[in-house]
C-alpha positions as CSV (number, residue, x, y, z in Angstrom):
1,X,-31.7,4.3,4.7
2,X,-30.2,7.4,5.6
3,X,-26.6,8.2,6.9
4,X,-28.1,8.7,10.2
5,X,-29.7,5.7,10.6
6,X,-28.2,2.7,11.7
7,X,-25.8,1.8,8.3
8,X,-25.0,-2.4,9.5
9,X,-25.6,-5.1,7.7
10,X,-26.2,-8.6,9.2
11,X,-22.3,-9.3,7.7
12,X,-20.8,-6.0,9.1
13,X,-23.0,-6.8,12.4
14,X,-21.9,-10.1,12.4
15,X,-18.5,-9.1,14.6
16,X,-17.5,-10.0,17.9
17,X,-16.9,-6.5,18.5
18,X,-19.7,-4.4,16.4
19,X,-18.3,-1.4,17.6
20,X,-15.2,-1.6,15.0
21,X,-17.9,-0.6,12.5
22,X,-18.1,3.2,12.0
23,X,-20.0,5.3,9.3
24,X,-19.0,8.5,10.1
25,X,-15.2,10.2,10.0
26,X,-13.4,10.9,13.0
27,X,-12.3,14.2,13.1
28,X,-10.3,16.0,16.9
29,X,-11.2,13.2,18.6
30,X,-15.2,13.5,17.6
31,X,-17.5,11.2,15.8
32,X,-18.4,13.1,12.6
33,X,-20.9,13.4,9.6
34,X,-19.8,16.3,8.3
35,X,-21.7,19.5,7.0
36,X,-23.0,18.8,4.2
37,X,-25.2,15.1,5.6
38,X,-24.3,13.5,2.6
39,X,-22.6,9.9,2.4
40,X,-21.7,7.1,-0.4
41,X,-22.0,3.3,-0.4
42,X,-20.0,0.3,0.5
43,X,-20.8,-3.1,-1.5
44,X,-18.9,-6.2,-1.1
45,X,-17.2,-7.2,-4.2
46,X,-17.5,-10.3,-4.0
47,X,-21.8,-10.5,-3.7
48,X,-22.9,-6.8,-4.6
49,X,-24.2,-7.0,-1.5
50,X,-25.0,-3.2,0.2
51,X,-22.5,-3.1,3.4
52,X,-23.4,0.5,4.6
53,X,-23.1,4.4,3.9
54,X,-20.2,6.3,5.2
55,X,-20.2,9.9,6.0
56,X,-18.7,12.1,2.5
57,X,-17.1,15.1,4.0
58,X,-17.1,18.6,2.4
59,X,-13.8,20.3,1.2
60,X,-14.8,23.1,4.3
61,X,-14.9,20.2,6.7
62,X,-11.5,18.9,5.4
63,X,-10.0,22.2,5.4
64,X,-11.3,21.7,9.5
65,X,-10.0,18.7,10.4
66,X,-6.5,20.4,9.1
67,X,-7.0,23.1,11.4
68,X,-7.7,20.5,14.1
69,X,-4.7,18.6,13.6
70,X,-1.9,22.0,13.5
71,X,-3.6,23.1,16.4
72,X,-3.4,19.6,18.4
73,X,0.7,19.4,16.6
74,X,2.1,21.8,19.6
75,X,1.0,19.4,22.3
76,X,1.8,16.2,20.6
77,X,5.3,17.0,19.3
78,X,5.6,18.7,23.1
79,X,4.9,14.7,24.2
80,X,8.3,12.8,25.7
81,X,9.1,10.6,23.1
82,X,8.6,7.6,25.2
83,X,5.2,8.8,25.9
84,X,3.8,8.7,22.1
85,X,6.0,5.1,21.9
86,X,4.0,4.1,24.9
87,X,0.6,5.5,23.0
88,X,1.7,3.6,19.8
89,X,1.6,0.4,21.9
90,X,-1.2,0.1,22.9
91,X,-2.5,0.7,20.1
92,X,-0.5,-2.3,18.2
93,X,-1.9,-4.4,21.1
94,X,-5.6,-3.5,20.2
95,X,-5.1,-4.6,16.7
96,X,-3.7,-7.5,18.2
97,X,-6.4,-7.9,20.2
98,X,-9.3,-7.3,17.0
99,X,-7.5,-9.2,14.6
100,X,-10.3,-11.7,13.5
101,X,-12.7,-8.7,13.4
102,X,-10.1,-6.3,11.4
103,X,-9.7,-9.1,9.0
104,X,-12.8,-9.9,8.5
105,X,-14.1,-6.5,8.1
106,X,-11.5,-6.0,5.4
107,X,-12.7,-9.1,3.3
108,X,-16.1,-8.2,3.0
109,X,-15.4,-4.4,1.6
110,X,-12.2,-5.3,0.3
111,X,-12.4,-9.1,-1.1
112,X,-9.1,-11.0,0.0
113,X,-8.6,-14.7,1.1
114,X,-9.4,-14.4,4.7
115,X,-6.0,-15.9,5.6
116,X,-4.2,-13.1,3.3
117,X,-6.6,-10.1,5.8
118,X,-5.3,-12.0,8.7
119,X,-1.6,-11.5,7.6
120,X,-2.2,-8.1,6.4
121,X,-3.3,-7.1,10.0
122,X,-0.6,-8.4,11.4
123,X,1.6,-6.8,8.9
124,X,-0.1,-3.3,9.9
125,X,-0.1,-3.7,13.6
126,X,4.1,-4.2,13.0
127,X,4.1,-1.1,11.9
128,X,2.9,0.5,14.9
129,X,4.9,-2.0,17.2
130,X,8.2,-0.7,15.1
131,X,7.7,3.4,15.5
132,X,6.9,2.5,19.2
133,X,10.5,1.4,19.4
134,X,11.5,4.5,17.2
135,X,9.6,7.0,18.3
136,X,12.3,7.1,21.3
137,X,15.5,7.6,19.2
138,X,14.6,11.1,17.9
139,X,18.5,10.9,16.8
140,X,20.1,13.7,17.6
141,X,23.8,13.9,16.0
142,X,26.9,15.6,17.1
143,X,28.9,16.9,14.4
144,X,33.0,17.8,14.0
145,X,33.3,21.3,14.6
146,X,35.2,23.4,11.8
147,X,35.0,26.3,13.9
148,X,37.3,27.2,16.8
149,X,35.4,28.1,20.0
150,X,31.9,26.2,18.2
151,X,29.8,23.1,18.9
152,X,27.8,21.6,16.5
153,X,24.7,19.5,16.7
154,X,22.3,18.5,14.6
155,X,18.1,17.9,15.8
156,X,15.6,16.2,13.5
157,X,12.2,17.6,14.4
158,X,8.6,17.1,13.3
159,X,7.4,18.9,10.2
160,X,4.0,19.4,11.4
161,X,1.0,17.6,9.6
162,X,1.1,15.0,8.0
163,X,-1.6,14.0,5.0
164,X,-1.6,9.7,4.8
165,X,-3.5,8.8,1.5
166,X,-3.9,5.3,0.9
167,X,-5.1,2.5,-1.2
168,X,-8.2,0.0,-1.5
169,X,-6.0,-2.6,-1.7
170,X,-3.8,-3.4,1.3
171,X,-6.6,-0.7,3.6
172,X,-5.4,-1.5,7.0
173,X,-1.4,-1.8,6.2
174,X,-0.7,1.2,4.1
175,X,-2.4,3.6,6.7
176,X,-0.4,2.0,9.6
177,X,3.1,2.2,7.7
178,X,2.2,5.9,7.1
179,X,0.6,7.1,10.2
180,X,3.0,5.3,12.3
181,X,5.8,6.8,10.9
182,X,4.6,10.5,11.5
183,X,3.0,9.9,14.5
184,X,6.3,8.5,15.9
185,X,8.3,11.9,14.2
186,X,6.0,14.0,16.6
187,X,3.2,14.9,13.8
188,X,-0.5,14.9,14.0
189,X,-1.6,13.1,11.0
190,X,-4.7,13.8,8.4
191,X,-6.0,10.5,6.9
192,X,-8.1,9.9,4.1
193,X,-9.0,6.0,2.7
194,X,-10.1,4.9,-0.4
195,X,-14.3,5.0,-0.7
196,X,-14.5,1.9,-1.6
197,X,-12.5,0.5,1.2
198,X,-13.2,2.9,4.2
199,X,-14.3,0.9,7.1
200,X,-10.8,-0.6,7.9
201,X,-9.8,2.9,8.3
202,X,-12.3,3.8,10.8
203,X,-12.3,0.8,12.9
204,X,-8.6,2.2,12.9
205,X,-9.5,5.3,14.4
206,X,-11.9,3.5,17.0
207,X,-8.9,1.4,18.0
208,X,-6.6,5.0,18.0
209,X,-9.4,6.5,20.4
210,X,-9.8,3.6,22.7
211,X,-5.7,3.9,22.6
212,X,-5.5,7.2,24.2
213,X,-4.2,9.4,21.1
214,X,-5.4,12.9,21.9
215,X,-7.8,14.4,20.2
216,X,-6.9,16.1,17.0
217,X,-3.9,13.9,16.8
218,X,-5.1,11.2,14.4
219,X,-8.0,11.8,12.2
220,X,-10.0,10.0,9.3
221,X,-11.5,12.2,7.1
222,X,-14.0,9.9,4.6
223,X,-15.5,11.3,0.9
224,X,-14.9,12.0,-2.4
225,X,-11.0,12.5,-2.8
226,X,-10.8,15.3,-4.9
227,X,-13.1,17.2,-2.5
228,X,-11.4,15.8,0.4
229,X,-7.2,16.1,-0.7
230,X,-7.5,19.6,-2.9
231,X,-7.8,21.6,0.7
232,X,-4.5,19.7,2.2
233,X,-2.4,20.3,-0.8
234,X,-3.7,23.7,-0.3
235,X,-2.6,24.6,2.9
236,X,0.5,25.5,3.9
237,X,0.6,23.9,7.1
238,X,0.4,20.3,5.9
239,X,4.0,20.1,5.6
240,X,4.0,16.6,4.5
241,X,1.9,14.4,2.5
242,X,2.4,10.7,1.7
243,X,0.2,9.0,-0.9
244,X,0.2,5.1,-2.3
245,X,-1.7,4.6,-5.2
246,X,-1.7,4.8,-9.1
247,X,1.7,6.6,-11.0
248,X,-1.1,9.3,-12.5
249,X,-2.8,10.2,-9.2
250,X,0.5,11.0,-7.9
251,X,1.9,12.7,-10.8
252,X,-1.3,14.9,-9.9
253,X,-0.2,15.5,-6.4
254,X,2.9,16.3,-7.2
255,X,1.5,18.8,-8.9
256,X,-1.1,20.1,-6.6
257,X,1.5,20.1,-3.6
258,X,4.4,22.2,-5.5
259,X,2.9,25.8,-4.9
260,X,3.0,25.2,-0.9
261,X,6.9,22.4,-1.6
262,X,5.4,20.1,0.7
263,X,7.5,16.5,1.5
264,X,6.4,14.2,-0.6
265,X,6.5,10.6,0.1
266,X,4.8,8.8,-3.3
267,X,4.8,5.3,-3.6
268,X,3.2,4.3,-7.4
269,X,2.5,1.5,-9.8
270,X,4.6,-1.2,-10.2
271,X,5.1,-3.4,-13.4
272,X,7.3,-6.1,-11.5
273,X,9.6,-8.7,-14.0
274,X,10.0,-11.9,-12.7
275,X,13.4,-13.2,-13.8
276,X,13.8,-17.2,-14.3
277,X,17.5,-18.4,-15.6
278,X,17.8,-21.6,-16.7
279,X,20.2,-22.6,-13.7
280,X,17.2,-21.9,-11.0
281,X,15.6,-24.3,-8.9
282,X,12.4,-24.9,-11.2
283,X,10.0,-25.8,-8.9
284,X,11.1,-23.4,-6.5
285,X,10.7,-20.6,-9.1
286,X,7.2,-21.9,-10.5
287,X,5.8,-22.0,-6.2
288,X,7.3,-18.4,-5.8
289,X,5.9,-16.8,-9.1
290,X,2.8,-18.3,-7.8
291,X,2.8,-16.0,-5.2
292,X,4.3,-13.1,-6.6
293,X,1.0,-13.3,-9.3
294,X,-1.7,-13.8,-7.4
295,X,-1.3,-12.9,-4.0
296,X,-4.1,-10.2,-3.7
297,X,-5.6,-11.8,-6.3
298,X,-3.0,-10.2,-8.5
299,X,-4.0,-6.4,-6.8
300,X,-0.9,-5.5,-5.7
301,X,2.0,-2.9,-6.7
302,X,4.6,-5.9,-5.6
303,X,2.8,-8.2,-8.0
304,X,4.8,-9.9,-11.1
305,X,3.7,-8.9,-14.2
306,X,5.9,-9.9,-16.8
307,X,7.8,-13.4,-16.6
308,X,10.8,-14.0,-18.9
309,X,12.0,-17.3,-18.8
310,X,15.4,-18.1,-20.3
311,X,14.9,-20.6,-23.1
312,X,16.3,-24.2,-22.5
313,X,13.6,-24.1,-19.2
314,X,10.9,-22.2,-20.6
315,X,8.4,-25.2,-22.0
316,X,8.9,-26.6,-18.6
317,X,8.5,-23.4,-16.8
318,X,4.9,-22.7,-18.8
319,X,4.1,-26.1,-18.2
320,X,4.3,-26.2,-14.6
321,X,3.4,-22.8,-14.0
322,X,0.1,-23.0,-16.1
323,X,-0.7,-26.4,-14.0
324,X,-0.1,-24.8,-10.7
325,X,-2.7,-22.1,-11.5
326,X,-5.0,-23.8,-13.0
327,X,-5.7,-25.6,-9.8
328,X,-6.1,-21.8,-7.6
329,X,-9.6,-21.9,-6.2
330,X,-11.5,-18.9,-7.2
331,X,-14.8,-18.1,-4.9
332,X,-15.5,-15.6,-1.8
333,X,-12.5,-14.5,0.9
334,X,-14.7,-15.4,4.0
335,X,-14.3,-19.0,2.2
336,X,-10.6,-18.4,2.1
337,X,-10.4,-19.0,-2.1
338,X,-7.1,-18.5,-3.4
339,X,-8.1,-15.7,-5.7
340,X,-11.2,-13.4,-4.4
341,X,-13.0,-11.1,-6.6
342,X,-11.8,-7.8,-8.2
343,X,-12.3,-4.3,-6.7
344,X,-14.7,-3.2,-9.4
345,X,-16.1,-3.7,-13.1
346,X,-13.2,-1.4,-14.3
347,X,-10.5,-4.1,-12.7
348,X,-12.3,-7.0,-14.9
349,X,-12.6,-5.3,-17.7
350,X,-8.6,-4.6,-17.6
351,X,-8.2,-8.1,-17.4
352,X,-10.3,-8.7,-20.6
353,X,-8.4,-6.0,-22.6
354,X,-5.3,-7.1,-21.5
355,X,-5.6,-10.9,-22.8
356,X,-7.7,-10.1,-25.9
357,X,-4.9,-7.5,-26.8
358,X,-2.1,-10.3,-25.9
359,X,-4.0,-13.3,-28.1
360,X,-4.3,-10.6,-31.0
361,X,-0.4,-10.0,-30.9
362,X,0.2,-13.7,-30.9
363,X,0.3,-14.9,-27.4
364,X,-1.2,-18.3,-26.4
365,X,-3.6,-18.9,-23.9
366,X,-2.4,-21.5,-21.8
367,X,-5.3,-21.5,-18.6
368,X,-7.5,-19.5,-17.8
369,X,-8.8,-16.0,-19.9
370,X,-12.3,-15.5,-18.8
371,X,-14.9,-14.2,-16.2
372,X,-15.2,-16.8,-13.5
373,X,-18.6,-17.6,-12.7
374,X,-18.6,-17.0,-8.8
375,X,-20.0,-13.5,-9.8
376,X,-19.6,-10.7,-12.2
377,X,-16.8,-9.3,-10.4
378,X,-14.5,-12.8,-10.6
379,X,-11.6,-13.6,-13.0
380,X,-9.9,-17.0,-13.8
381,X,-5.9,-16.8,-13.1
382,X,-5.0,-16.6,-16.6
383,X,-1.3,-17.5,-17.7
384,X,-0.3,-16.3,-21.3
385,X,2.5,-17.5,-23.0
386,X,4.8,-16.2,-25.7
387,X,3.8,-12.7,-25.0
388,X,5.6,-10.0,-27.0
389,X,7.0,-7.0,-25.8
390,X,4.2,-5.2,-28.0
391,X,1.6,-6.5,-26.1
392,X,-0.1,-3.8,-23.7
393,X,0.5,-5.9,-20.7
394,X,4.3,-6.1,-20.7
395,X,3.8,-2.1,-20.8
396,X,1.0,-1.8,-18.6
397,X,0.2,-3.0,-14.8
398,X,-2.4,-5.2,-15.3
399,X,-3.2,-5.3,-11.4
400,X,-5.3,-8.5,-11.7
401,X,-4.8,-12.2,-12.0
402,X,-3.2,-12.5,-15.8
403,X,0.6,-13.4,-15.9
404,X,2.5,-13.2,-19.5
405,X,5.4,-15.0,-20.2
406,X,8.1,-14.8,-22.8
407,X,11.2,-16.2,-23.4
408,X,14.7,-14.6,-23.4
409,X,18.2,-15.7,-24.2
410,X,21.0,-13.8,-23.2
411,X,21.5,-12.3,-19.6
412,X,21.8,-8.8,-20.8
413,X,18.9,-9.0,-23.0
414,X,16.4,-9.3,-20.1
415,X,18.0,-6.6,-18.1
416,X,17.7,-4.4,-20.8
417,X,13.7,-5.5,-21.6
418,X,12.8,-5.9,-18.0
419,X,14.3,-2.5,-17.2
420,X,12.5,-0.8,-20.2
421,X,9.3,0.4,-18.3
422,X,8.9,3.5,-16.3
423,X,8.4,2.1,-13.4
424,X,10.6,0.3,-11.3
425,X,9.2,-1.2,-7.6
426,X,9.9,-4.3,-7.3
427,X,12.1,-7.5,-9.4
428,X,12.1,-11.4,-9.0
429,X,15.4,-13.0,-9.8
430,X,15.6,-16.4,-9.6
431,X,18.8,-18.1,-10.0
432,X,21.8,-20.2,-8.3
433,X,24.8,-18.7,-9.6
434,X,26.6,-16.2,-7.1
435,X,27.7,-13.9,-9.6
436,X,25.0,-13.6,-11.8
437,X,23.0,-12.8,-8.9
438,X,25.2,-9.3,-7.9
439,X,25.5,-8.2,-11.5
440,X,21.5,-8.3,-12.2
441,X,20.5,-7.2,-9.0
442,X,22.6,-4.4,-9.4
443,X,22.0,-3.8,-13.2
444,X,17.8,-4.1,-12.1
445,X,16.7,-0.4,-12.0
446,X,14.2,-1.0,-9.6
447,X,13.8,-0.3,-5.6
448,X,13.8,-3.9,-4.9
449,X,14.9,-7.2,-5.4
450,X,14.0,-10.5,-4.2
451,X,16.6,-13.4,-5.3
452,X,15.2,-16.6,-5.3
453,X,12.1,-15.6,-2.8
454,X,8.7,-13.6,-3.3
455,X,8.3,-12.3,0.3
456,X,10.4,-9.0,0.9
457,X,8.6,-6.6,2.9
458,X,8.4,-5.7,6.8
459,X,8.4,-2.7,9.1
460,X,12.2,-3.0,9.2
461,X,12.8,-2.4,5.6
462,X,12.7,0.4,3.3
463,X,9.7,0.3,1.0
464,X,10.1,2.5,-2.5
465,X,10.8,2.2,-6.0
466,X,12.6,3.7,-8.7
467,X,11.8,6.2,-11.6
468,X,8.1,6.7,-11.6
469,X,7.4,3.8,-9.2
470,X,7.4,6.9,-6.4
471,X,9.3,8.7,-4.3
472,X,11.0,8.5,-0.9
473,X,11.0,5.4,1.3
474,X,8.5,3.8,4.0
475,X,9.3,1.4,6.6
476,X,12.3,1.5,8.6
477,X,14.1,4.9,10.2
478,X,14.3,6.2,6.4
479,X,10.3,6.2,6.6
480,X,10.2,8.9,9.3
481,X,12.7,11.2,7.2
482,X,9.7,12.9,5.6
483,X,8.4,13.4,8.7
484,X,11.3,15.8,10.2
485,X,13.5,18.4,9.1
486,X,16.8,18.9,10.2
487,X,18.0,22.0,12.4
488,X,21.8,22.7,12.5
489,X,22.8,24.0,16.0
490,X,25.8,26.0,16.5
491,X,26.9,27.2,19.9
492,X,30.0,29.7,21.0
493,X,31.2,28.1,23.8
494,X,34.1,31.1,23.7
């Protein structure tokens, strides 16, 4: 079947809306395939099965829709700021409105719990609800003259386009936070999805169309990254680019983007402790690490992946922990399992070097620790116990459903070991006492900490990490600050 052709399965037909479903990369507000007719395939983890062929773009037909987007930047920045908020709204309310569609779509290329798609959309459509509201507080600041005779303002503007690169796993989510952001600063926005989770993306852009944003304003460009990013990072007027994915991808854009000293906004791996002192709430801490494992199936930057346990609780913790997921259900996301199946063969094959590499160092398998038999792309949630630090997982995200848990003793011995890691997203601290919580929060080197809860994130808050876990924040009014620059204003008023 040929990219021209009609690309829908019966599942991808099967929506109440089939227009959501788009093969081809939107590009100034047209429908595109691109130059060079060529495309790449979409399976659904979780059966193999063929979903359909989206459009793969050239690096001349990136380099176009970068054109399209500075020349559409004059008139979109021009916009009253209440005019893009009003834009932004309705498209929040068409996600809203294609919710069950959005989230099913993004199960069957993606592979997670129904239930979890359902939350993510409404996660992603917050996004654009929030920059509505903030796309009309451009925040323009007086300043204390120093200067006889002078006033002094400062005016945050738009940098001019934007480049939004995001991740398989959260699809709809990460492109909202970013894109809404910009699009609220005044930029036009370039975005490019992972291949193997595009169609959340484009049914994105349908929704962005049927919206009102003008053309050029918001585009999708699909393909092989490499050939897709290279001319962005290339050209000088994508002033900004923001890019969620792996620490070593965006070590390479980092790189790519110095020559033109674009803004960077980089958010990277994670290798999240999860802290339990012995004065914690036991069960409490065994439901939360729960989630903070295997939400995603364990495919998340935010996920836990090393547990230290304080010693007179750890046999309990193991205990209860190991029970808790050995009862997980494992089996498709339109079935709403608890765990879905991984991405790809690489993910699976993580998980297997991870726990053979763990067992070999003297760790004990306590549940868990093989391929699930719902498909070749399935793996049992897997707790390990008496993991040493040696072990490649406590210095490796293992971005599956394998938790390893050691024991600790001393309060400034886990600091120290959770903090040794080059990344630093995300921490779990679970305890009761007041002033242990300050002093470890504080002494965590990482971006964030949840105390005594897995659930952190929202549009209101500032999403970023420390060290190599990224740069720059997302979410709230510090995720627009890549998105403008600052002009100082001084007037003689002599």
């Amino acid at each position: 079947m040929s990219l021209h052709q009609s690309h829908q399965t019966a599942p991808l037909a099967d929506l109440a809306d089939p227009r959501l479903v788009r093969s081809f990369a939107y590009v100034n507000g047209k429908w595109t395939g691109g130059t060079g007719g060529a495309g790449f395939a979409v399976t659904d983890p979780a059966t193999g099965d063929w979903l359909g062929e989206v459009a793969a773009l050239t690096a001349a037909d990136s380099a176009a829709a970068a054109e399209a987007a500075h020349a559409a930047f004059p008139v979109w920045a021009g916009l009253l700021p209440q005019d893009r908020s009003a834009l932004l709204r309705r498209w929040f309310r068409l996600m809203q409105d294609n919710r069950e569609d959005l989230a099913r779509l993004m199960v069957l290329e993606q592979g997670k719990p129904i239930s979890e798609a359902r939350g993510e959309i409404d996660y992603a459509a917050s996004f654009l609800e929030f920059y509505a509201e903030e796309a009309k507080r451009p925040n323009i600041e007086g300043v204390t003259s120093h200067l006889a005779d002078a006033e002094m303002e400062l005016w945050r503007e738009p940098v001019g386009v934007a480049a939004c690169i995001t991740p398989w796993n959260f699809p709809s989510a990460m492109l909202t936070r970013k894109a809404g952001a910009a699009l609220a600063a005044g930029c036009t926005v370039l975005a490019h999805p992972s291949h193997e989770t595009p169609f959340s993306a484009l049914a994105l852009a349908e929704l962005a169309e049927r919206a009102g944003l003008p053309p050029g304003v918001f585009n999708v460009v699909t393909g092989d990254a490499a050939t897709v990013v290279a001319p962005w990072t290339e050209d000088p007027r994508v002033r900004a680019l923001s890019f969620t994915g792996s620490t070593e991808v965006g070590r390479l854009l980092y790189r790519q983007s110095a020559q033109t000293v674009k803004r960077l906004v980089l958010e990277l791996g994670g290798h999240a402790p999860f802290i339990v002192f012995a004065d914690a709430d036991l069960d409490e801490a065994v439901a939360e690490a729960v989630k903070a494992k295997f939400a995603t199936s364990g495919q998340d930057c935010l996920g836990a992946n090393r547990f230290y346990v304080e010693t007179p609780v750890y046999d309990a913790f193991c205990a209860r922990f190991a029970e808790a997921t050995a009862r997980l259900s494992v089996g498709r996301g339109l079935d709403d399992a608890d765990i879905g199946p991984l991405i790809n063969e690489r993910a699976v094959a993580k998980q297997e070097d991870h726990v053979a590499d763990a067992l070999a160092a003297g760790a004990r398998l306590l549940t868990g620790g093989t391929r699930h038999e719902a498909g070749p792309l399935f793996y049992r949630p897997t707790v390990l116990a008496d993991v040493p630090d040696g072990a490649r997982i406590m210095a490796e995200e293992t971005f599956g459903p394998v938790a390893a848990i050691t024991r600790f003793e001393t309060e400034a011995e886990v600091v120290g070991r959770a903090n040794a890691t080059e990344f630093g997203l995300v921490a779990y601290l679970h305890t009761r006492a007041p002033r242990r919580i300050y002093r470890v929060a504080r002494a965590l080197q990482f971006g964030m900490v949840a105390v005594n809860r897995t659930k952190v994130t929202g549009a209101p808050i500032p999403f970023g990490g420390y060290k190599q876990s990224g740069l720059g924040r997302e979410g709230a009014r510090l995720g627009m600050e890549a998105f403008t620059e600052v002009k100082y204003v001084c007037r003689d008023w002599a």
